[in-house]
C-alpha positions in Angstrom: -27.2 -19.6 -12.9 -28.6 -16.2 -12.8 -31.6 -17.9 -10.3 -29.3 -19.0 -8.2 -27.5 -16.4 -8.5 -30.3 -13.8 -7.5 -31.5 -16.4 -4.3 -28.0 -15.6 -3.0 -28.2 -12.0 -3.3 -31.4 -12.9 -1.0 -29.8 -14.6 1.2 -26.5 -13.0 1.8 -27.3 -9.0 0.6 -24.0 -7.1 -1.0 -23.5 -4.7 2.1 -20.5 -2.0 2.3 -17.2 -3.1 3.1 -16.6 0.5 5.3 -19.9 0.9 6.5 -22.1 -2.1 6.1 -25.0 -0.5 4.0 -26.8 -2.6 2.1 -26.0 -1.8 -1.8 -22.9 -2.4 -2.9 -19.6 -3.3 -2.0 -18.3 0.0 -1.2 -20.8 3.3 -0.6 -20.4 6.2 -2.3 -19.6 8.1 1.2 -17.0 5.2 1.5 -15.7 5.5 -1.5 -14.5 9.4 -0.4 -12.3 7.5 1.5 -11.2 4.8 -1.0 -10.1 7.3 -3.7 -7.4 5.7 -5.6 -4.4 8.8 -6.0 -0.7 8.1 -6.5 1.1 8.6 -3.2 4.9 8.7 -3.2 6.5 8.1 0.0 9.8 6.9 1.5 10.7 5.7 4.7 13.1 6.9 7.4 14.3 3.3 7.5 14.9 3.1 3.8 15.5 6.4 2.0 16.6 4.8 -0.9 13.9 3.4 -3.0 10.3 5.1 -3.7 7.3 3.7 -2.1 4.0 4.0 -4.2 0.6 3.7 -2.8 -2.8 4.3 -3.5 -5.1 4.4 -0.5 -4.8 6.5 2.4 -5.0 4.8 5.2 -8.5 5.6 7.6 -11.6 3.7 9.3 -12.6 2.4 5.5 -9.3 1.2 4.6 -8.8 -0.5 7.9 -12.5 -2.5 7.2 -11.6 -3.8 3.9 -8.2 -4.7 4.7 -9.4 -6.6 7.6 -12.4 -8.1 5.2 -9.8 -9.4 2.4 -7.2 -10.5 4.9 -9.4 -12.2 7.8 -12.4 -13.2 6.3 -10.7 -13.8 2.4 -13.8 -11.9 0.9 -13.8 -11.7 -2.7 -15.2 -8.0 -3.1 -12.1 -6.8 -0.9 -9.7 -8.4 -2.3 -10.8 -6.7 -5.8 -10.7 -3.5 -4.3 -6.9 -4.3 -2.9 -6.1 -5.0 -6.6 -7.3 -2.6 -8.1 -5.8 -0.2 -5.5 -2.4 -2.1 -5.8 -2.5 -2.5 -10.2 -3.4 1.7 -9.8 0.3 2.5 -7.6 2.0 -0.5 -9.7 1.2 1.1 -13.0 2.9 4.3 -12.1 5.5 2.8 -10.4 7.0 0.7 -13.4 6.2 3.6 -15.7 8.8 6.2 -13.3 11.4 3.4 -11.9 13.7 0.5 -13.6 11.6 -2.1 -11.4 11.3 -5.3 -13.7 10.0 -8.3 -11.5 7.7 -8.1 -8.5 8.3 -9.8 -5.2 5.5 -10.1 -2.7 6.2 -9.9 1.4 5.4 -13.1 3.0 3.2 -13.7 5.7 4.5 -15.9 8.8 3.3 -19.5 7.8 1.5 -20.0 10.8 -0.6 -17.1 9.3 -1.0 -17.9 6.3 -2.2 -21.2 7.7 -4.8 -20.3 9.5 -6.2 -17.7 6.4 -5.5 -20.7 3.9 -3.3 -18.5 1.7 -0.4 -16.2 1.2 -2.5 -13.3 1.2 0.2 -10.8 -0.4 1.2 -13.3 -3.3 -2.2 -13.9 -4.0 -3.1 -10.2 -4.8 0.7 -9.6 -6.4 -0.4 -12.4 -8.8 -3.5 -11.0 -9.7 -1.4 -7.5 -10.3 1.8 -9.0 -11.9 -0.9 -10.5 -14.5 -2.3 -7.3 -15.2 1.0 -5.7 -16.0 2.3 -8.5 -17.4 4.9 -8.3 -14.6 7.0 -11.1 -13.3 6.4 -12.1 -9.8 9.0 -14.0 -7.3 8.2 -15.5 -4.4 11.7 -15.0 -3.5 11.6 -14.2 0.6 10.9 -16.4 3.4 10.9 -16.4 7.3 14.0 -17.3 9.5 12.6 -16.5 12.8 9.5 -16.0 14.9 8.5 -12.8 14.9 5.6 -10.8 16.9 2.5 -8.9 15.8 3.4 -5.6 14.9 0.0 -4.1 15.4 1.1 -2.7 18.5 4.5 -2.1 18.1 6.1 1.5 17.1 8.8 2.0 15.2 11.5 1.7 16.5 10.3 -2.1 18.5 9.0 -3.0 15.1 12.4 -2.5 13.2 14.0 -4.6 16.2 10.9 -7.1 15.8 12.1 -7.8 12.0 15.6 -7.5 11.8 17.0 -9.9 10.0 13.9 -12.1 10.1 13.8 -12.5 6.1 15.7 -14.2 3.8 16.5 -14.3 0.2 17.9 -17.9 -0.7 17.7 -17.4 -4.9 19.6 -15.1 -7.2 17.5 -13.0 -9.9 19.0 -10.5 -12.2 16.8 -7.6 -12.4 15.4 -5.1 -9.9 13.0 -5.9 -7.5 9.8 -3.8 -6.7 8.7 -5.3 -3.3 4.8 -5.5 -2.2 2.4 -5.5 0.7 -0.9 -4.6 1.5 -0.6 -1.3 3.5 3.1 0.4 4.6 2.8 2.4 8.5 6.5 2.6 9.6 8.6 0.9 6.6 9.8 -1.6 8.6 8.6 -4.5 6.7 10.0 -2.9 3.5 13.6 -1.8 5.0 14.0 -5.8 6.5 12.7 -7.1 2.9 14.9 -5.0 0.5 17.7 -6.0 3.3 17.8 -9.3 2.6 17.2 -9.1 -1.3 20.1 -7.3 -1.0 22.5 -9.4 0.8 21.7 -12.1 -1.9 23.2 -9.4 -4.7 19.7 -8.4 -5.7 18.8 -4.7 -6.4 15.4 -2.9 -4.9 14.2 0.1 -7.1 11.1 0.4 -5.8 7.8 -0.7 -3.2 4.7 -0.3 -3.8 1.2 -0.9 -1.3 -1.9 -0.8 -1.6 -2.6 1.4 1.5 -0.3 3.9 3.3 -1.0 5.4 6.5 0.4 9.0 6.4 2.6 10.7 7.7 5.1 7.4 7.9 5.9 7.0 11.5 
Protein backbone atom coordinates (compact mmCIF):
# COMPACT_ATOMS: atom_id res chain seq x y z
CA UNK A 1 0.00 0.00 0.00
CA UNK A 2 2.45 2.51 1.14
CA UNK A 3 4.52 1.59 -2.53
CA UNK A 4 1.83 2.32 -4.30
CA UNK A 5 1.03 4.79 -2.47
CA UNK A 6 4.36 6.74 -2.84
CA UNK A 7 4.42 5.83 -7.01
CA UNK A 8 1.28 8.04 -6.99
CA UNK A 9 2.62 10.83 -5.10
CA UNK A 10 5.14 10.41 -8.25
CA UNK A 11 2.91 10.54 -10.58
CA UNK A 12 0.31 12.96 -9.58
CA UNK A 13 2.47 15.44 -6.94
CA UNK A 14 0.13 17.08 -3.94
CA UNK A 15 0.13 20.80 -5.47
CA UNK A 16 -1.80 23.81 -3.70
CA UNK A 17 -5.30 24.14 -4.17
CA UNK A 18 -4.89 28.33 -4.26
CA UNK A 19 -1.76 28.43 -5.91
CA UNK A 20 -0.65 25.22 -7.39
CA UNK A 21 2.81 24.85 -5.59
CA UNK A 22 3.94 21.68 -5.24
CA UNK A 23 3.80 20.55 -1.33
CA UNK A 24 0.71 20.35 0.08
CA UNK A 25 -2.76 20.83 -0.37
CA UNK A 26 -2.99 24.26 0.66
CA UNK A 27 0.41 26.72 1.08
CA UNK A 28 1.15 28.35 3.91
CA UNK A 29 0.74 31.86 1.94
CA UNK A 30 -2.71 30.30 1.03
CA UNK A 31 -3.59 29.36 4.05
CA UNK A 32 -3.55 33.42 5.09
CA UNK A 33 -6.45 33.32 3.07
CA UNK A 34 -8.11 30.11 4.33
CA UNK A 35 -8.16 31.14 8.00
CA UNK A 36 -11.07 29.52 9.51
CA UNK A 37 -12.80 32.63 11.92
CA UNK A 38 -16.52 32.71 12.91
CA UNK A 39 -18.33 35.16 10.69
CA UNK A 40 -21.85 36.22 11.65
CA UNK A 41 -23.78 37.69 8.91
CA UNK A 42 -27.39 38.23 7.85
CA UNK A 43 -28.95 39.04 4.82
CA UNK A 44 -31.03 41.96 3.55
CA UNK A 45 -33.33 39.29 2.09
CA UNK A 46 -33.65 37.41 5.38
CA UNK A 47 -33.02 39.41 8.55
CA UNK A 48 -34.30 36.91 10.54
CA UNK A 49 -32.09 34.06 11.13
CA UNK A 50 -28.06 34.24 11.72
CA UNK A 51 -25.86 33.16 8.95
CA UNK A 52 -22.48 31.55 10.18
CA UNK A 53 -19.39 31.17 8.10
CA UNK A 54 -15.94 30.49 8.13
CA UNK A 55 -14.02 31.53 5.14
CA UNK A 56 -13.88 34.76 3.61
CA UNK A 57 -14.43 34.73 0.32
CA UNK A 58 -11.11 35.70 -2.13
CA UNK A 59 -8.91 34.23 -5.23
CA UNK A 60 -8.14 30.98 -2.70
CA UNK A 61 -11.49 30.33 -1.70
CA UNK A 62 -12.79 30.69 -5.28
CA UNK A 63 -9.86 27.78 -6.37
CA UNK A 64 -10.90 25.31 -3.85
CA UNK A 65 -14.49 25.73 -4.22
CA UNK A 66 -14.16 25.36 -7.84
CA UNK A 67 -11.68 22.17 -7.07
CA UNK A 68 -14.29 20.31 -4.72
CA UNK A 69 -17.28 21.28 -6.72
CA UNK A 70 -16.05 20.80 -10.46
CA UNK A 71 -13.40 18.51 -10.38
CA UNK A 72 -14.85 16.38 -6.85
CA UNK A 73 -11.23 16.53 -5.41
CA UNK A 74 -10.85 14.87 -2.29
CA UNK A 75 -8.31 17.42 -0.56
CA UNK A 76 -11.04 20.31 -1.21
CA UNK A 77 -13.74 18.81 -0.19
CA UNK A 78 -11.84 18.24 3.35
CA UNK A 79 -11.02 21.75 3.53
CA UNK A 80 -14.96 22.64 2.83
CA UNK A 81 -15.69 20.40 5.90
CA UNK A 82 -13.58 21.39 8.06
CA UNK A 83 -14.45 25.06 7.18
CA UNK A 84 -18.23 24.18 7.36
CA UNK A 85 -17.94 21.64 10.95
CA UNK A 86 -15.71 25.03 12.31
CA UNK A 87 -19.16 27.66 11.62
CA UNK A 88 -21.58 24.61 12.50
CA UNK A 89 -20.00 24.14 15.84
CA UNK A 90 -20.63 27.66 16.89
CA UNK A 91 -23.70 27.81 15.36
CA UNK A 92 -25.59 24.94 17.32
CA UNK A 93 -23.69 26.07 20.44
CA UNK A 94 -25.52 30.01 20.14
CA UNK A 95 -28.93 29.03 18.26
CA UNK A 96 -31.91 26.32 18.97
CA UNK A 97 -30.99 24.75 15.40
CA UNK A 98 -31.57 20.91 15.90
CA UNK A 99 -31.46 19.21 12.31
CA UNK A 100 -29.47 20.21 9.31
CA UNK A 101 -30.88 20.61 5.81
CA UNK A 102 -28.53 20.95 2.94
CA UNK A 103 -29.44 23.30 -0.41
CA UNK A 104 -29.91 21.29 -3.35
CA UNK A 105 -28.24 21.53 -6.55
CA UNK A 106 -30.38 21.52 -9.87
CA UNK A 107 -30.36 17.84 -10.91
CA UNK A 108 -29.11 18.41 -14.12
CA UNK A 109 -26.01 19.56 -11.97
CA UNK A 110 -25.65 17.30 -9.93
CA UNK A 111 -25.79 14.98 -12.88
CA UNK A 112 -23.08 16.02 -14.56
CA UNK A 113 -20.71 16.26 -11.05
CA UNK A 114 -22.13 12.72 -10.06
CA UNK A 115 -23.32 13.95 -6.73
CA UNK A 116 -25.28 16.37 -4.55
CA UNK A 117 -22.37 18.28 -3.69
CA UNK A 118 -23.93 20.23 -0.58
CA UNK A 119 -25.51 16.92 0.97
CA UNK A 120 -22.40 15.28 0.59
CA UNK A 121 -20.31 17.74 2.73
CA UNK A 122 -23.55 18.37 5.24
CA UNK A 123 -23.23 14.51 5.76
CA UNK A 124 -19.79 14.50 6.54
CA UNK A 125 -20.60 17.60 9.08
CA UNK A 126 -23.99 16.36 10.50
CA UNK A 127 -21.72 13.18 11.49
CA UNK A 128 -19.27 15.13 13.11
CA UNK A 129 -21.78 16.90 15.39
CA UNK A 130 -23.79 14.21 15.56
CA UNK A 131 -26.47 16.33 13.86
CA UNK A 132 -29.44 15.17 11.97
CA UNK A 133 -29.50 15.94 8.34
CA UNK A 134 -32.72 16.26 5.97
CA UNK A 135 -32.66 16.29 2.55
CA UNK A 136 -35.95 17.97 2.76
CA UNK A 137 -35.89 20.61 -0.39
CA UNK A 138 -36.21 20.04 -4.01
CA UNK A 139 -36.49 21.99 -7.31
CA UNK A 140 -39.85 23.07 -8.92
CA UNK A 141 -38.62 25.00 -11.72
CA UNK A 142 -35.64 25.75 -14.08
CA UNK A 143 -33.61 28.20 -12.82
CA UNK A 144 -30.46 30.10 -14.36
CA UNK A 145 -26.79 30.42 -13.28
CA UNK A 146 -26.57 32.92 -10.80
CA UNK A 147 -22.88 33.55 -11.28
CA UNK A 148 -23.66 36.55 -13.12
CA UNK A 149 -26.68 37.74 -11.71
CA UNK A 150 -26.95 40.56 -8.92
CA UNK A 151 -29.13 40.76 -6.39
CA UNK A 152 -31.93 41.79 -7.05
CA UNK A 153 -32.16 39.32 -10.70
CA UNK A 154 -30.93 36.59 -8.50
CA UNK A 155 -33.83 36.90 -5.86
CA UNK A 156 -36.32 37.01 -9.05
CA UNK A 157 -34.17 33.96 -10.55
CA UNK A 158 -35.15 31.77 -7.22
CA UNK A 159 -38.42 32.82 -6.16
CA UNK A 160 -40.32 30.27 -5.37
CA UNK A 161 -38.10 27.74 -7.14
CA UNK A 162 -37.84 25.30 -3.86
CA UNK A 163 -39.99 23.26 -2.16
CA UNK A 164 -40.53 21.56 1.07
CA UNK A 165 -42.88 18.46 0.52
CA UNK A 166 -42.26 16.78 4.29
CA UNK A 167 -43.08 17.98 7.81
CA UNK A 168 -40.19 17.89 10.60
CA UNK A 169 -40.57 19.24 13.99
CA UNK A 170 -37.55 21.00 14.98
CA UNK A 171 -35.67 23.98 13.66
CA UNK A 172 -33.83 23.87 10.68
CA UNK A 173 -30.25 25.29 10.17
CA UNK A 174 -29.91 25.41 6.32
CA UNK A 175 -26.47 24.89 4.38
CA UNK A 176 -24.39 25.70 1.33
CA UNK A 177 -21.07 26.09 0.30
CA UNK A 178 -20.46 29.80 0.12
CA UNK A 179 -23.47 32.73 0.74
CA UNK A 180 -22.82 36.24 -1.76
CA UNK A 181 -26.35 37.90 -1.82
CA UNK A 182 -28.68 35.43 0.52
CA UNK A 183 -30.77 34.73 -2.08
CA UNK A 184 -30.40 31.05 -1.97
CA UNK A 185 -30.95 31.10 1.77
CA UNK A 186 -34.08 33.64 1.80
CA UNK A 187 -35.84 31.17 -1.13
CA UNK A 188 -34.82 27.99 1.08
CA UNK A 189 -36.04 29.04 4.59
CA UNK A 190 -39.18 30.35 2.33
CA UNK A 191 -40.27 27.19 1.48
CA UNK A 192 -39.40 25.33 4.77
CA UNK A 193 -41.56 27.67 6.05
CA UNK A 194 -44.61 27.41 4.03
CA UNK A 195 -44.48 23.60 5.04
CA UNK A 196 -44.82 24.83 8.94
CA UNK A 197 -41.10 24.33 9.47
CA UNK A 198 -38.98 26.87 11.58
CA UNK A 199 -35.40 28.23 10.28
CA UNK A 200 -33.04 29.36 13.29
CA UNK A 201 -30.15 29.49 11.53
CA UNK A 202 -27.59 29.09 8.11
CA UNK A 203 -24.51 28.35 8.01
CA UNK A 204 -21.61 28.26 4.84
CA UNK A 205 -18.61 27.38 4.43
CA UNK A 206 -17.49 30.61 2.62
CA UNK A 207 -19.01 34.19 2.64
CA UNK A 208 -18.17 36.86 0.40
CA UNK A 209 -18.28 40.12 2.45
CA UNK A 210 -19.87 42.65 2.59
CA UNK A 211 -23.36 40.70 1.55
CA UNK A 212 -24.53 42.38 -1.59
Amino acid sequence: MKILQSLEELIFPVRCLGCSALGIEICSRCRKDWHPRIIRTASKLSPHFPIYSSIPYSPVAGKVLLAAKESGISSADKLLTDALIFALTFCLDETPATFIVPIPSRKEVARLRGRQFISAIAMQAGEFTSTPIHELLSHVRKVRDQSTLDAKARSINLDGALISRRYISGNAVLIDDLVTTGATLHEAARALRASGIAVAAAVTACVAEPLR
